[in-house]
C-alpha positions in Angstrom: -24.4 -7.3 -4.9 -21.2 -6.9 -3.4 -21.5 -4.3 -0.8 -18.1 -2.5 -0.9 -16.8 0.4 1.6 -18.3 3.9 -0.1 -16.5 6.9 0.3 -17.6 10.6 -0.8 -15.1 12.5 -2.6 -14.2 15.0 0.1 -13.7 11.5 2.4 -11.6 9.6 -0.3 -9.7 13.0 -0.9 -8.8 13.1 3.0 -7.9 9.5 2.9 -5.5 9.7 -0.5 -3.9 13.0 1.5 -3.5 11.3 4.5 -2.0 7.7 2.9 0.2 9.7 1.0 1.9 10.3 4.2 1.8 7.9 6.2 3.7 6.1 8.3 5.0 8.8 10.3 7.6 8.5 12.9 7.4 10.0 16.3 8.3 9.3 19.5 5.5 8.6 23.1 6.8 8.0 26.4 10.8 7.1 25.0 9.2 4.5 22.6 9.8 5.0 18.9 7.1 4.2 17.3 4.8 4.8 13.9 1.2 5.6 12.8 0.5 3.8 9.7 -2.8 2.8 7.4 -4.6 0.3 8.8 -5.7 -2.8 7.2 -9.2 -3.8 5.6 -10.3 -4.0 9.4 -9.0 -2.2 12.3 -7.4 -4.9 14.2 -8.9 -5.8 17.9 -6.7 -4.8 21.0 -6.3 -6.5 24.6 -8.9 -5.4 26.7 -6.3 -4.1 29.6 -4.9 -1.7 26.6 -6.3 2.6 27.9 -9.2 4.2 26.4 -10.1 7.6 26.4 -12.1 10.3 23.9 -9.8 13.0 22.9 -11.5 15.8 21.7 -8.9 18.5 19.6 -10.8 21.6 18.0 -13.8 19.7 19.1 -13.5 16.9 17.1 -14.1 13.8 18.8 -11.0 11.0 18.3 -11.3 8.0 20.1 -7.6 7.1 21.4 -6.9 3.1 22.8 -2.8 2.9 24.0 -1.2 0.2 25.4 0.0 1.3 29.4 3.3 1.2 28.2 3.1 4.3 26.1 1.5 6.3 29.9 3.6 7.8 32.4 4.0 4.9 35.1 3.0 6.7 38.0 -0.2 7.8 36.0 -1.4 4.6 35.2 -2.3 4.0 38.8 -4.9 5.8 38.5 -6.4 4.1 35.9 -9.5 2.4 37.8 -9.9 5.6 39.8 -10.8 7.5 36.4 -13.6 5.3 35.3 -15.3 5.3 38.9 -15.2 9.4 39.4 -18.4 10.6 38.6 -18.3 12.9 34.8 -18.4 16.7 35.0 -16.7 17.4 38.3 -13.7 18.7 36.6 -11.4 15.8 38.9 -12.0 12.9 36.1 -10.8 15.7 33.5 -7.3 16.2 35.4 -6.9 12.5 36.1 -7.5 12.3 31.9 -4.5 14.9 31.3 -2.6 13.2 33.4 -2.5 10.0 31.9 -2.3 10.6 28.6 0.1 13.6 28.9 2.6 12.2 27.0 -0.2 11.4 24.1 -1.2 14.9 24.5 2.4 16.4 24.5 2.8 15.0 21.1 -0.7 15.8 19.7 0.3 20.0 20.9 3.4 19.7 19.1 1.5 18.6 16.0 -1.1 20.7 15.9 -0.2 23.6 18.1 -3.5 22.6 20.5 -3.2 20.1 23.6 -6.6 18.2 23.4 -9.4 17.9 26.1 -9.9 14.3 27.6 -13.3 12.8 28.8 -13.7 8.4 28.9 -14.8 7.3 25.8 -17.8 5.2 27.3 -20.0 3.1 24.7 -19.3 1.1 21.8 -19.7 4.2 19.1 -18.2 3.0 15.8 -15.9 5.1 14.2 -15.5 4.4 10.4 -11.9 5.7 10.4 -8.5 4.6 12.0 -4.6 4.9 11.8 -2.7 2.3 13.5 0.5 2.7 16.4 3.5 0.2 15.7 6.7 0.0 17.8 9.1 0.9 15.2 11.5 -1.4 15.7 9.3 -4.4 15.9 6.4 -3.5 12.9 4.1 -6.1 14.1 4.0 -4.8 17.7 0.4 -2.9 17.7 0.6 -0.5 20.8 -1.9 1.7 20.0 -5.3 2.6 17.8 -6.4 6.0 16.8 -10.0 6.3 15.4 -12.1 9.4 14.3 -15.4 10.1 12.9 -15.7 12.4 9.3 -14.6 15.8 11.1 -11.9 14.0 13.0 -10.5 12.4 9.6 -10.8 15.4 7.7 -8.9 17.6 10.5 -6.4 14.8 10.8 -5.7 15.3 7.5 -5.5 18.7 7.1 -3.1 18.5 10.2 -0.8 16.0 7.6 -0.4 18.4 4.8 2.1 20.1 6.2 4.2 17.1 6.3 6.2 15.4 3.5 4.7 13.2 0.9 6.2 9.6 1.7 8.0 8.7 -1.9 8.0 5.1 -2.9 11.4 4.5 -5.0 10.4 3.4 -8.4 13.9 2.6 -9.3 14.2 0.1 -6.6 11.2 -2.0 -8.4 12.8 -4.8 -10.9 11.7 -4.8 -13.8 12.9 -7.6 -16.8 14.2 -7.1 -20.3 13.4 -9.3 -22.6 15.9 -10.1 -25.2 14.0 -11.1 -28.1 15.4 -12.6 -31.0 12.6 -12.6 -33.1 8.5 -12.8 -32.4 6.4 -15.7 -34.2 2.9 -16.4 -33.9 1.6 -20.1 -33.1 -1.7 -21.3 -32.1 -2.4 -23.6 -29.3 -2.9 -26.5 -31.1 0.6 -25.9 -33.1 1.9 -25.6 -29.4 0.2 -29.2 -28.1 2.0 -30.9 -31.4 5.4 -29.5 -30.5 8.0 -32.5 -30.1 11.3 -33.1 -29.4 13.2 -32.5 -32.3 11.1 -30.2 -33.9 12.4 -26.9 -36.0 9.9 -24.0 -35.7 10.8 -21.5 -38.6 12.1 -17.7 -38.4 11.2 -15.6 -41.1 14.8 -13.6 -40.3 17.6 -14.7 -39.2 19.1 -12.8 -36.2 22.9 -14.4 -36.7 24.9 -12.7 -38.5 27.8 -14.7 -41.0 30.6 -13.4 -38.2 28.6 -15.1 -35.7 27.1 -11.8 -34.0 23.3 -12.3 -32.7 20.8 -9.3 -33.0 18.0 -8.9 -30.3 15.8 -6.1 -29.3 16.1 -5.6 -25.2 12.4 -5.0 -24.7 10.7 -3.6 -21.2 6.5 -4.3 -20.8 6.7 -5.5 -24.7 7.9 -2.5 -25.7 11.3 -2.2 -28.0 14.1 -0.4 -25.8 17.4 -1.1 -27.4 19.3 -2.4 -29.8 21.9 -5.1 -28.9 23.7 -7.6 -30.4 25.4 -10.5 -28.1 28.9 -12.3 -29.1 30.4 -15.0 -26.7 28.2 -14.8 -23.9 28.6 -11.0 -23.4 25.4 -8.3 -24.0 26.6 -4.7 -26.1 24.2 -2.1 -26.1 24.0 -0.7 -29.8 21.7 1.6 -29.7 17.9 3.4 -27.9 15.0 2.6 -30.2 12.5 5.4 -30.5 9.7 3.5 -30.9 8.0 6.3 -32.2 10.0 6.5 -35.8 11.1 3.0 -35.3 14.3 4.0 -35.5 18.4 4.1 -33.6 18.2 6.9 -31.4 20.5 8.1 -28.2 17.8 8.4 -25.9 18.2 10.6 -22.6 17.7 7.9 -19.5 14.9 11.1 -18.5 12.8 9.2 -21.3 12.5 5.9 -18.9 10.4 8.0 -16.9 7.6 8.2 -19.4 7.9 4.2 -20.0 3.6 3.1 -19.8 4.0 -0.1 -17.5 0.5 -1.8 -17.3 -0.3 -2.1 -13.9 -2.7 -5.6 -13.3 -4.8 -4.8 -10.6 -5.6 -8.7 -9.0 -8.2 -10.2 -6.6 -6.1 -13.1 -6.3 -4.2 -15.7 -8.4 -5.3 -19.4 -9.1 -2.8 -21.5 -10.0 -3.6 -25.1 -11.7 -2.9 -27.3 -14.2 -3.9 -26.6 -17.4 -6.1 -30.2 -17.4 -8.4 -28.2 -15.1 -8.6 -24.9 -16.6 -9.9 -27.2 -19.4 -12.6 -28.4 -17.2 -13.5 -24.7 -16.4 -17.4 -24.9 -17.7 -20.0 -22.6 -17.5 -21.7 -22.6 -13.9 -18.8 -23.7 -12.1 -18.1 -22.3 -8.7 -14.7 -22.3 -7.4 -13.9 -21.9 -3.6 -11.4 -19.1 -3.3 -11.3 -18.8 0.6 -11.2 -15.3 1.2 -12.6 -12.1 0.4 -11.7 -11.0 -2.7 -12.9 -7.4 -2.0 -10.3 -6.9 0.3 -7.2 -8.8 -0.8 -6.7 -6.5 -4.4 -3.1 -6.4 -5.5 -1.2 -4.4 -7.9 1.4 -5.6 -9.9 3.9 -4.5 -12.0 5.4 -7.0 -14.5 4.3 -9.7 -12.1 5.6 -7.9 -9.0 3.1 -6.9 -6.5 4.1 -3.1 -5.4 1.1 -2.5 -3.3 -2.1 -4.3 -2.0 -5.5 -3.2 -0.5 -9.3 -2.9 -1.2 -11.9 -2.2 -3.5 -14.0 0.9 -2.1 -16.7 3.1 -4.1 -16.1 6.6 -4.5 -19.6 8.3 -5.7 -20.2 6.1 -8.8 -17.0 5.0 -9.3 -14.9 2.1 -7.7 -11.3 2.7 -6.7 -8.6 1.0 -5.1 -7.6 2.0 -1.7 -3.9 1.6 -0.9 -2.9 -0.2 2.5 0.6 -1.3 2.1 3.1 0.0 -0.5 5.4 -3.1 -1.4 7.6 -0.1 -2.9 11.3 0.8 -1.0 10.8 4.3 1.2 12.8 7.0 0.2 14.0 9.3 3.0 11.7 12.4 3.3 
């Protein structure tokens, strides 16, 4: 049995809040940078990189920052922190100062400046967002991690900002222009040879020379056209509905059902092996297919992630929208 990530439906609520809006920009110490979703796994930072438990509202968030993002002077006393003995109030301080900056930005958020204490153990947390340097995405500077309270507080904290809108418009789609549709079985296909005239039962040139096809989006009819010398003229919308010429208002695009494919992958061979494909075979993919789902449109991908199970259900969760960002 595969044993995928479960959520519960307040969790997977939280999480579809938060992704929603996410990345968000912000600034730590003069560096621009980003929290976004993480991937299928948190990834692992350098050992050198700051740890400390903050603990807003008394939630308890684990926070690991590369030096950079830390007041200078501050860092310094770094190896003093961890040696001072807990509860005496000095460690505490030392923790503020340090991650002041960090804390700055958490009280302009949230309108509370956290308390710090070390975050000693190896306590898993089952949540994370990432911190990338803005201008170079693959530049990891920071983890943010946080138990069921901390997630759900984290995201109530997010409602109040703007839902991050992928632009739809921006996603190519193709039009097929179809001349006519004919059915043919795969044997019919394998005796196909040069020279060979395969039958219309219409035909789609006209006696002045004019050629008739539908413009067609997902399979569906769209337009009517006709093409003359090389150049496409748009005759008319088709409303598919009465299968008739129709001016259609563009606002009717909007309501166009694309079939979304959701993937674990994609073989590719030749069709001599597809035709060895028997019963019993195992096939070798190489990686996980739980975690590298895709969703395409029309053969694009627009967004990848995992499969996760939500009560008695399994979803998809989103980690990367393949989508263009509209401005918020």
């Amino acid at each position: 049995m595969i044993d995928l990530p479960c959520y519960g439906q307040c969790e997977a609520a939280a999480l579809s809040d938060l992704a929603k809006r996410l990345p968000v920009p912000f600034n730590i110490a003069g560096v621009d940078v980003e929290a976004v979703m993480p991937g299928s796994r948190p990834p692992r930072l350098p050992a050198d990189y700051c740890q400390a438990l903050m603990r807003p509202r008394g939630h308890r968030i684990r926070v690991t920052v590369d030096s950079t993002l830390l007041p200078a002077a501050a860092v310094q006393h770094w190896p003093e922190i961890t040696a001072l003995p807990p509860g005496d109030g000095l460690r505490e301080i030392l923790f503020d100062i340090v991650f002041r900056d960090v804390a700055i930005q958490v009280d302009q958020w949230c309108g509370h400046r956290p308390i710090w204490s070390s975050a000693e153990g190896t306590e898993a947390f089952p949540y994370a967002f990432e911190i990338l340097r803005l201008e170079r995405p693959g530049d990891i500077l920071g983890l943010v991690e946080f138990d069921v309270g901390g997630l759900q507080w984290i995201a109530d904290c997010c409602s109040r900002l703007p839902v991050v809108c992928a632009v739809l418009d921006d996603l190519f789609l193709s039009l097929d222009l179809v001349v006519a549709r004919i059915s043919l079985i795969l044997a019919d296909l394998h005796q196909l040879a040069s020279d060979d005239v395969v039958l219309l039962d219409t035909s789609p040139v006209g006696h002045d020379g004019v050629m008739s096809v539908l413009l067609c989006l997902s399979g569906s009819p769209c337009f009517r056209a006709s093409i003359v010398n090389g150049r496409l003229a748009i005759l008319s919308a088709v409303d598919c509905m009465m299968d008739r010429p129709d001016p259609l208002p563009p606002e009717t695009f909007d309501s166009i059902d694309l079939p979304v494919d959701v993937a674990a992958g994609r073989l590719t061979m030749p069709l001599r092996q597809i035709r060895e494909l028997a019963v019993g075979q195992v096939l070798d993919l190489g990686y996980d297919a739980t975690t590298n789902i895709s969703l395409r449109v029309n053969g694009q991908v627009v967004a990848t992630g995992e499969l996760v199970r939500i009560a008695d259900r399994t979803g998809v969760r989103v980690h990367d929208l393949r989508l263009a960002r509209a401005e918020p």
